[in-house]
C-alpha positions, 0 to 999 in steps of 0.5 A: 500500500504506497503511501506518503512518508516524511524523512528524519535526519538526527532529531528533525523531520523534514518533507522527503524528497525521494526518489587497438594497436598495430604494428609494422612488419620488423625490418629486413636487412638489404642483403643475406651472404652467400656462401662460396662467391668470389666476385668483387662485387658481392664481396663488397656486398657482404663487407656493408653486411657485416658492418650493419649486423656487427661484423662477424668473420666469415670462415675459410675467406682470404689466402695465405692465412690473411684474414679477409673482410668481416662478414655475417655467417648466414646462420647467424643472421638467421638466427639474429632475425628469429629472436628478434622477431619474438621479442617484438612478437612477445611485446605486441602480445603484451600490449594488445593484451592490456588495451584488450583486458577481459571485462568482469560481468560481475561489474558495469562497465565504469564500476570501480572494482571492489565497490558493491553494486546491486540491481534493480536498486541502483546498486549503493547496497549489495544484496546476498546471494539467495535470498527472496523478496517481501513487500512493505508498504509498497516498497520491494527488498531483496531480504529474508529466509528465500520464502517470504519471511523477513527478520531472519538476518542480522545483516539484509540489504546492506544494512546490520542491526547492533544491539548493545542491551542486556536484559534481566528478567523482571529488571527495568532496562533500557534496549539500545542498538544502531543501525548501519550501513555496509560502511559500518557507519550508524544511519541517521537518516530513516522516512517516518511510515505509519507516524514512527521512524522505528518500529521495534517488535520483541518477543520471546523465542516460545512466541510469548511476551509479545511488544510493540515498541518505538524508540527515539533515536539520539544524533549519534544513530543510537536507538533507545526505550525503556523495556522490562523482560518479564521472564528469562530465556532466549529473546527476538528483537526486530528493527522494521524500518524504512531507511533513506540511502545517499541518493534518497531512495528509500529501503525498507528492512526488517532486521533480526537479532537474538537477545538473553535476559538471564535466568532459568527458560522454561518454555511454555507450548504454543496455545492450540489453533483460535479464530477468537480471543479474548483482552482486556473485556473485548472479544477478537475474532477474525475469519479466513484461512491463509495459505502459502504464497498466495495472498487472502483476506482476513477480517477482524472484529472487536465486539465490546461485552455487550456484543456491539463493535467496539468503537476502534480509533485509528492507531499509528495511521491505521486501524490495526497493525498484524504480526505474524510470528512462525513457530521454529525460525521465527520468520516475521511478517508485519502487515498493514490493513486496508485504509478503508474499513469494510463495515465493523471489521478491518481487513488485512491481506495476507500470505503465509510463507510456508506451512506450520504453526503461527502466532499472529498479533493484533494490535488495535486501540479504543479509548486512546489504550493499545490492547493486543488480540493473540492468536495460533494458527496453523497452516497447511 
């Protein structure tokens, strides 16, 4: 769903803006020795030979034990031409070789070697070898687990999530970590989708615990929001942004990473398959039955304790935000709704990634309070 957005730069939001050689055959000499004549003139011949080539005696010449005029051995001069027709040959080689150098087909033509270029996004980010696209908002990154399911990785679309958090169990905490560009240095620059610049989802790895969280970010690229772990064990956090590359275009990620808050883990089982749940006095109930790579709708309801649709306000831009959570590798979708509600109930468009089970979040706000609706699902 492409919608407007706004870029921040350290801590102010401003409107965005985005969007042959040749050679000559070697010389000749004018005249080669022949053995055996005696006239004058081609001894005069051979003397003017022997005098360009270096003046090499010619055996068995003159009488009377006198030596006669220097000349060239026809062997010689022979032998005098074949090397150095090589050494101009090996040369030529040389440098046809050098104004013909194999191009790399892994790098455009005018590309500075050892510089990352991608694709279809203007190569400023290298993208890793494998993996599949997902859509966010109307923008598609080449990121996630190859099926579909994003905030698998650390490190996507040039882009790394560095968290610097430790957690304690049932001790307020802060959550700090930088995002950073594949020059290690911390981006500043991030478009604000749905009223946030970050959104930070944590959950802990039995798919419990679930929070919704927006960070502020301090000049220096930290992210920072207070958080308190309300059990140990093994934690995900996911870092979904939208950010805003050098030349303006805009990429958005879904960073992962993994994060311990100490103590004994006692996982808990996935609660059995739902269409309704129940929070804080409101009763959820969404109908539809996702499936693999194809996209379908869900529609949620919120009814009150009296049965009547629960008054919803918009929240984040949006009358409801959906993550999916997969049981296993925790792959991660987060799906908006449709702008236009359908009567009482929210509509969001969605395709699981592959088969098993799921938990899905809703949130969705009444009164000006967030609650949060929590469902298993499983999918064939």
């Amino acid at each position: 769903m492409p919608e407007s957005s706004s870029v921040t730069s350290g801590t102010g939001v401003v409107p965005d803006d985005s969007e042959a050689g040749s050679g000559a055959p070697a010389a000749q000499p004018g005249h080669a020795a022949r053995s055996g004549d005696a006239a004058p003139s081609d001894e005069a011949a051979l003397s003017d030979d022997a005098a360009r080539w270096g003046g090499a005696a010619r055996s068995g010449d003159g009488a009377g034990g006198s030596a006669g005029p220097a000349v060239v051995d026809r062997e010689t001069l022979r032998l005098a031409l074949v090397v150095g027709g090589l050494v101009l040959a090996v040369l030529l080689g040389f440098g046809l070789g050098r104004m013909n150098a194999p191009v790399d087909p892994a790098r455009p033509a005018g590309a500075t070697a050892g510089v990352a270029t991608g694709g279809a996004d203007g190569g400023a980010h290298a993208h890793s070898p494998g993996t599949g696209a997902h859509t966010h908002d109307g923008a598609t990154v080449t990121q996630g687990g190859g099926d579909g399911a994003t905030g698998l990785s650390i490190t996507s679309a040039g882009y790394t999530l560095v968290p610097s958090t430790e957690l304690v169990a049932g001790r307020a905490g802060e959550l700090r970590f930088q995002i950073r560009d594949d020059q290690r240095r911390a981006v500043t620059r991030f478009a604000v989708v749905h009223d946030k610049p970050m959104h930070v989802i944590m959950v802990r790895r039995d798919l419990s615990g679930y929070r919704h969280l927006h960070p502020t970010m301090a000049a220096d690229g930290t992210w920072s929001v207070p958080i308190t772990a309300p059990e140990a064990g093994p934690w995900r956090m996911y870092a979904d942004f939208t950010a805003v590359a050098d030349d303006g275009r805009q990429v958005a990620v879904v960073l992962g990473a993994d994060l311990t808050a100490s103590g004994a883990y006692r996982p808990r089982p996935l609660p059995a398959a739902a269409t309704s749940a129940a929070v804080d006095g409101f009763t959820v109930e969404y109908a539809g039955t996702p499936e693999v790579g194809k996209s379908v709708p869900l529609r949620f309801r919120v009814t009150g304790t009296d049965g009547a649709a629960a008054a919803l306000e918009p929240y984040l831009g949006a009358y409801g935000h959906l993550v999916a959570l997969r049981e296993g590798d925790l792959g991660y979708l987060h799906v908006h709704p449709e702008p236009v509600r359908d009567g009482d109930d929210v509509t969001f468009w969605l395709a699981a990634p592959g088969p098993g089970s799921y938990r899905m979040f809703l949130d969705f706000q009444v009164g000006g309070v967030v609650r949060t609706a929590e469902f298993t699902l499983t999918v064939a």
